[in-house]
N, C-alpha and C positions, 0 to 999 in steps of 0.2 A: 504493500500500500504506500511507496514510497511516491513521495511527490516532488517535483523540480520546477523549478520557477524558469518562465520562459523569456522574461522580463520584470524590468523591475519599474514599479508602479509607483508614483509620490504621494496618491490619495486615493480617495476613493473611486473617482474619474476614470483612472488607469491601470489600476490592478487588474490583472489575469486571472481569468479563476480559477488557477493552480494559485494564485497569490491567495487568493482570498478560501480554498482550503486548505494552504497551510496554516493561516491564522486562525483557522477554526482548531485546526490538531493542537495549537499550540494554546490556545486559552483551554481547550478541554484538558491538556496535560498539568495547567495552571489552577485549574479548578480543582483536579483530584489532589494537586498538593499542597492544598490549602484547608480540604476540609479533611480527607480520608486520612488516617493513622495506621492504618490496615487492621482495627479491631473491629470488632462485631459493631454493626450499628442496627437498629432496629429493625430492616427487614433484609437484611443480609448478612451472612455468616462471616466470621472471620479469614477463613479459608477463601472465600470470592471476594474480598477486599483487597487480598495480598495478592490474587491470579492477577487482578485487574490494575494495579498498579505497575506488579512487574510488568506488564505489557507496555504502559506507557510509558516506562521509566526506558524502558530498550526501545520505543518506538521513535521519541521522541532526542533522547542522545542520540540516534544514529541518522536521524532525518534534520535535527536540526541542532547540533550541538553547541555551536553559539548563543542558539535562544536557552537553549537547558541550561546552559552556566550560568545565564542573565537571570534564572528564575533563585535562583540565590538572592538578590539584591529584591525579590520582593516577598510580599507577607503570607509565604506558602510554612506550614510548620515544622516544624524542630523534625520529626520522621523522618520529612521527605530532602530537608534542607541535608542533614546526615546519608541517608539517601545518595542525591545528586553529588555531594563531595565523594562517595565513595565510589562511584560509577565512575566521575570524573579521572579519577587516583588510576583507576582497575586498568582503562583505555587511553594512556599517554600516546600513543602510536596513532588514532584520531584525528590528533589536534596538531596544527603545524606551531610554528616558535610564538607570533603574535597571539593566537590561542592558548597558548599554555602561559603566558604571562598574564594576560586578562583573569586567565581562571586561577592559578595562582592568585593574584590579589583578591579574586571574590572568594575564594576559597579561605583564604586569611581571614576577610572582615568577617563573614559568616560564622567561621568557628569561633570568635572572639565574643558572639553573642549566644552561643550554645552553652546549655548547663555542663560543667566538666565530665559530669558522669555519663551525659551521651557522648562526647571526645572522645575520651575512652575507649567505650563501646565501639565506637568507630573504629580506631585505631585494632580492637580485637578481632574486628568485622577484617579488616585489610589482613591482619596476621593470618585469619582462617585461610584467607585467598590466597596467600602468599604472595603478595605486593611487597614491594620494600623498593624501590624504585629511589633516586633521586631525590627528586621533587616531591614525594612522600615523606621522606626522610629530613629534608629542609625546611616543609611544613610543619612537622612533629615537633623540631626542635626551636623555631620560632613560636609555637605556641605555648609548648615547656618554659619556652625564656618569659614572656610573656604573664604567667600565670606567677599570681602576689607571693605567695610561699607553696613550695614543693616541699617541704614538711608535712602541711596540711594534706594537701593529697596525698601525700604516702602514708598517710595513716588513714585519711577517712576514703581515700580510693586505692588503696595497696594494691589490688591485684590487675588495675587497668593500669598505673605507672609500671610496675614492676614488667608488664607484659608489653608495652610499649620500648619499658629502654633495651630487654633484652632483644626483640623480635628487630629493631629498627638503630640497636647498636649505639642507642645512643648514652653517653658518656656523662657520670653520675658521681665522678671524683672530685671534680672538679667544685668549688665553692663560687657562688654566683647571688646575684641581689636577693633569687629568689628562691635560692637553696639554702639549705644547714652546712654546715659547716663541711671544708671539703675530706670527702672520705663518709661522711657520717648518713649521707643518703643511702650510697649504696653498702653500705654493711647493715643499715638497718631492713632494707628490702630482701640483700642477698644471703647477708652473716648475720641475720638475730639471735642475738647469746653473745657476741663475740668483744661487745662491748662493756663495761660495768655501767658506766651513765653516759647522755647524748647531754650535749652542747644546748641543741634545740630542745625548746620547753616542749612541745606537743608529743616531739619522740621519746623524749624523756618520763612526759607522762602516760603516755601509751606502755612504755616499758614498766612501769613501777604501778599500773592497774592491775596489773595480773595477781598482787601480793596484798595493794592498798587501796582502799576502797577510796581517800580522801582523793585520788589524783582521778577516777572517775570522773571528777565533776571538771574537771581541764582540757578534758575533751570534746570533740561536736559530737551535739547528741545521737545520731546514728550511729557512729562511734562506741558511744558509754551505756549503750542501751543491753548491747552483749553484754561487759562489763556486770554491769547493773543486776541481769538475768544470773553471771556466775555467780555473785556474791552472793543473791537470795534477797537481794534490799525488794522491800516494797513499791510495789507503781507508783500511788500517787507520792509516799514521800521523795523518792530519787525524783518523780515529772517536775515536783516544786523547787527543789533545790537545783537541776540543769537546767531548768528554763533561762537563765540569764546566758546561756551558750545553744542558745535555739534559735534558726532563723525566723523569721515575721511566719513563713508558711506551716512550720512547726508547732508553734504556738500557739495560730489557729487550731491545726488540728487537734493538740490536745489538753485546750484549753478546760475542758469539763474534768480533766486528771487534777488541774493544776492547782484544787486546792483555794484558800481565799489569800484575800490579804489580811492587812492588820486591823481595820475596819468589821474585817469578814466578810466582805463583799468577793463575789467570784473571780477570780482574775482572769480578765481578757485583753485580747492582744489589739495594737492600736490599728483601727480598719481601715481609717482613713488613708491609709496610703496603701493598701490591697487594690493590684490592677482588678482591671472594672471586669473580668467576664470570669476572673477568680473570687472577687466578693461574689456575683449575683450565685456561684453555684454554693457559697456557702449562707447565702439568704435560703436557698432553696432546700438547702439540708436542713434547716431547719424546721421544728414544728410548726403548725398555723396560730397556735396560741403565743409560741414564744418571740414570733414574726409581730403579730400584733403588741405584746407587754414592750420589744426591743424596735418601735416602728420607727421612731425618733432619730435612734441610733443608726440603723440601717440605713433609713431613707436617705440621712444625711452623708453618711458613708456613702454610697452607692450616688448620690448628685457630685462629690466632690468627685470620686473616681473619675465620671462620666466629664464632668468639664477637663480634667485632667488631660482626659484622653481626646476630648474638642479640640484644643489647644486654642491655637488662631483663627480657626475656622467657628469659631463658638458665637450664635448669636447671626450666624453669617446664610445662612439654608434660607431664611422666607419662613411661607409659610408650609409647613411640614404635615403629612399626613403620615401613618405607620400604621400597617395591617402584621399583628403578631400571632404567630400559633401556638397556643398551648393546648392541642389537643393530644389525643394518650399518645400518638407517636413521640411527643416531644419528650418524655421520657427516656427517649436514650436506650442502649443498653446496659448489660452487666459491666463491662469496661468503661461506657462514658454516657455514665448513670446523668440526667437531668439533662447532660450536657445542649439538646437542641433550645429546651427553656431556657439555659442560662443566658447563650447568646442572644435570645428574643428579649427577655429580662434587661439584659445589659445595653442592648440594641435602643430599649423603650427610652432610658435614664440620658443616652448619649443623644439620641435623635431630638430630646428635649431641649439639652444642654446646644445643639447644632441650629435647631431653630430660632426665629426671629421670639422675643420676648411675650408669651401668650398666643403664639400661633401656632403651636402643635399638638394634634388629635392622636389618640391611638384607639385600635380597634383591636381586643383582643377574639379568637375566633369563639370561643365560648362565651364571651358576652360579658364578660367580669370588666371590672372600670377598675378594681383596685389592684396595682399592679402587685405588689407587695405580697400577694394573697394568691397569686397565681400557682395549679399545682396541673400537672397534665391529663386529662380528663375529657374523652366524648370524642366528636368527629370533629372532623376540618371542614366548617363552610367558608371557605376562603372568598369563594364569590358573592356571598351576601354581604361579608366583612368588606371586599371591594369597591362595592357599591355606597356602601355607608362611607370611607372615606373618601371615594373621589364625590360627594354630594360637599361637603367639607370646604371642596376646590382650593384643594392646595396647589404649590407650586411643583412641590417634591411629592410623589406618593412611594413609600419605598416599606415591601411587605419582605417579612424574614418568618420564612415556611421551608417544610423539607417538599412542598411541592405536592404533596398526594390530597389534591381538593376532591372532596368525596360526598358532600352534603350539600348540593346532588352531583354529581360526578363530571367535572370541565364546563363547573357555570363559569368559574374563576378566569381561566383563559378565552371563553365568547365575551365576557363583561371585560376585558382588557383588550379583545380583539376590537367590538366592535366600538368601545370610547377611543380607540387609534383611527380607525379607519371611516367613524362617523361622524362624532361629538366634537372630537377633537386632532383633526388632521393640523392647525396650525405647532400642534405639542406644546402649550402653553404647557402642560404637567410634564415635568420628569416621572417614568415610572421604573423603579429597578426592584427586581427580587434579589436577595441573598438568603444563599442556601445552604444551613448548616449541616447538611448530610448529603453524604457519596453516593450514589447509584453505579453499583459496580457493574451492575450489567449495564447498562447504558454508556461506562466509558464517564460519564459527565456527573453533573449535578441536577436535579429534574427540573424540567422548567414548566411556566405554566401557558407561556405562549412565545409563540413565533417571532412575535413584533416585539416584545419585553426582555428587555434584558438583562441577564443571568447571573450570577458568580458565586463561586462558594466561599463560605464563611466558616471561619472558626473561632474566634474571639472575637467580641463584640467591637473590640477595641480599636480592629482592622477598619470598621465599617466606613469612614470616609474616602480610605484609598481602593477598599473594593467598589464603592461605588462609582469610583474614575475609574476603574479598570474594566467596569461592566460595559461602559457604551463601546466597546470593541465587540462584545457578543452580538451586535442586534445584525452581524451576515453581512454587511456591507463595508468593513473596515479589514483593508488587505492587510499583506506582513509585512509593506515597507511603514506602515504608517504606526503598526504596532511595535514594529523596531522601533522606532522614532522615541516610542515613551518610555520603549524598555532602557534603550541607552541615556534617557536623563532619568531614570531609577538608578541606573549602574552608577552615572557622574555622582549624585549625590549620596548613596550608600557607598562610596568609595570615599569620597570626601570626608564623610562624618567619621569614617574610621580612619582613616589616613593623618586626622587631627588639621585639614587644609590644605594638604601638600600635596594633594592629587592635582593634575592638569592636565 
């Protein structure tokens, strides 16, 4: 199904329609790495998440692998982003010298935003392969340098360091800004025993937990948790006393361990600064009573989030309309439980926060007005919700559904078809769906009509730059034009990492 471009087109005017289905393969490859994870999501197995990626992930490196490196530099997830470095790494023979320099640098800023323990992971992914290449290996160790302390990690990531310097050779004697002292890394990865005490406090307290329970609390808490398990200490007393070595995300989780304060009031962790589509799933973990006594607190949590994540653009939309699904698909599955409500939850708070002052409606598909209170439940009449907000006559209409309008079945895409092609042909309304669930059989993300255009969603927080990236979907925008935006994505995600020094 490979495609060749027969010329090259500056707009819409002059693309070839080989241009313009390349651009379709490449937003569809764009779409599944932005929402799919390759786990189970409500009407598809784990197993046909992963068929249907691998396919894109080979379809689109070999058809267009300038665009595949480019999708680095945009808001596809942590997976697929791990993913595409690794496929890049596997295939140096691909790419000619201008290519492997490009990917190289996107390959740099991208890992610099990954959590260390996907890194890792990666790095173990390459080991299975048997990569070890160059440019592998100058990667590894620019990311190595890069990283605050290498103590830290070789305690609370031992077996992804440890398997990285031997696989990739690289060299662990040596003393550096961001190492223990030299010698003292690798004896304690390679030779542990072979030392009486380490220089570094974190190795030093990892060595001296196995005997004393006080040095437990000196390390990060995944870490002191085995620890904690040997010794026999109690949950909640150990969760009270390591909480001051837990990150913000930690302390959410196990804030109901952690015991009161001095007050005796519960201790919880500060929300206000929980990105916006990690609060709403922890609003939604929550019970309907506890939702209601904590409304205050959330509500305000979840608006600061949201303007947060507005930025500049806040206040800047018009007037905003929002059609949101909380019906029982939005439940999610076993792996990412709530997850389609949260993004519609977090989606409702930012498209507020996006709108002009008093001019944004939301339409939840069950009917509920209180957002706070939303739990997944009953069918999707997307198209009655439709109707109610384009009457509203906003400027923006923009609905976050997985697509499956059922109550009664494709009112949703005639009520969008025919306010395109009847009501409103001047397109006074922007309308865009974002689609927090993968349709592995379909390749895409579902849509609900032809003339609307699509993208998937995974964090609410995306929601501005997938909505510039959606008018590429509506079939009429070739691949010289969607080059055009992917390389000022490149310019500035190289930039912000580069610290200015890109040009």
């Amino acid at each position: 199904m490979t495609t060749t471009r027969t010329e090259t087109g500056t707009g819409t005017g002059t693309d070839t329609y080989s241009d313009l289905i390349a651009a379709e393969d490449v937003l569809l490859f764009v779409n599944a790495a932005v929402t799919s994870t390759g786990q189970r999501e409500f009407r598809s197995e784990a197993y046909e998440q992963r068929l249907s990626l691998d396919f894109l992930h080979e379809y689109v490196r070999v058809n267009y692998r300038t665009v595949y490196a480019a999708s680095l530099a945009l808001d596809i997830n942590d997976h697929n982003a791990a993913r595409v470095v690794e496929q890049l790494l596997r295939t140096p023979g691909d790419a000619d010298a201008d290519q492997k320099r490009t990917e190289g640098r996107l390959i740099a800023a991208r890992l610099a935003q990954l959590p260390p323990q996907r890194v890792y992971r990666l790095f173990r992914a390459l080991r299975a392969a048997k990569v070890g290449n160059r440019r592998t290996r100058a990667i590894l160790r620019d990311w190595l340098a890069a990283r605050p302390d290498l103590g830290h990690d070789a305690v609370k990531y031992r077996a992804g360091l440890k398997t990285a310097a031997r696989h990739f050779h690289h060299p662990l004697s040596t003393a550096t800004d961001s190492a223990p002292a030299a010698g003292e890394l690798g004896d304690f990865l390679f030779k542990p025993g072979v030392r009486p005490r380490y220089e570094h406090r974190l190795l030093d307290a990892y060595r001296r937990a196995h005997y004393e329970q006080g040095a437990i609390y000196e390390l990060p808490f995944t870490v002191a948790e085995g620890f904690a398990a040997k010794h026999g200490l109690g949950r909640s007393a150990f969760v009270e006393r390591i909480t001051p070595r837990m990150t913000r995300l930690e302390r959410l989780r196990t804030q109901r361990e952690a015991g009161a304060d001095a007050r005796g009031a519960p201790v919880r962790t500060d929300l206000s600064a929980m990105p916006l589509t990690r609060l709403a799933l922890y609003a939604l973990s929550l019970t309907i009573d506890e939702r209601v006594r904590r409304r205050a607190e959330l509500t305000d949590a979840l608006r600061t989030a949201a303007r947060r994540a507005a930025g500049p653009y806040a206040g800047t939309w018009g007037r905003v309309a929002a059609v949101l699904d909380d019906s029982y698909s939005a439940s999610g599955s076993g792996e990412k439980r709530r997850r389609p409500l949260a993004v519609a939850l977090g989606g409702h708070f930012l498209l507020e926060a996006l709108a002009a002052p008093g001019s944004y409606g939301a339409w939840w598909t069950s009917g509920r007005t209180d957002p706070l209170l939303v739990r997944p439940y009953g069918p999707t009449p997307l198209g009655t919700r439709v109707i109610d907000a384009l009457e509203y006559a906003p400027e923006r209409l923009v609905i976050v559904s997985d697509g499956w309008d059922n109550a009664p079945p494709g009112l949703a895409g005639e009520v969008l078809r025919v306010w395109r092609t009847r009501l409103d042909r001047e397109r006074r309304t922007t309308v865009v769906h974002l689609n927090p669930v993968y349709d592995a059989d379909g390749f895409d993300v579902r849509r609900l009509a032809a003339g609307v255009p699509t993208a998937g969603i995974r964090d609410a927080e995306d929601l501005p730059a997938l909505v510039e990236i959606a008018q590429f979907a509506e079939g009429r925008t070739g691949l010289a034009e969607l080059q055009a935006y992917l390389d000022r994505r490149i310019e500035s995600f190289l930039y912000e990492y580069e610290g200015g020094k890109a040009t």
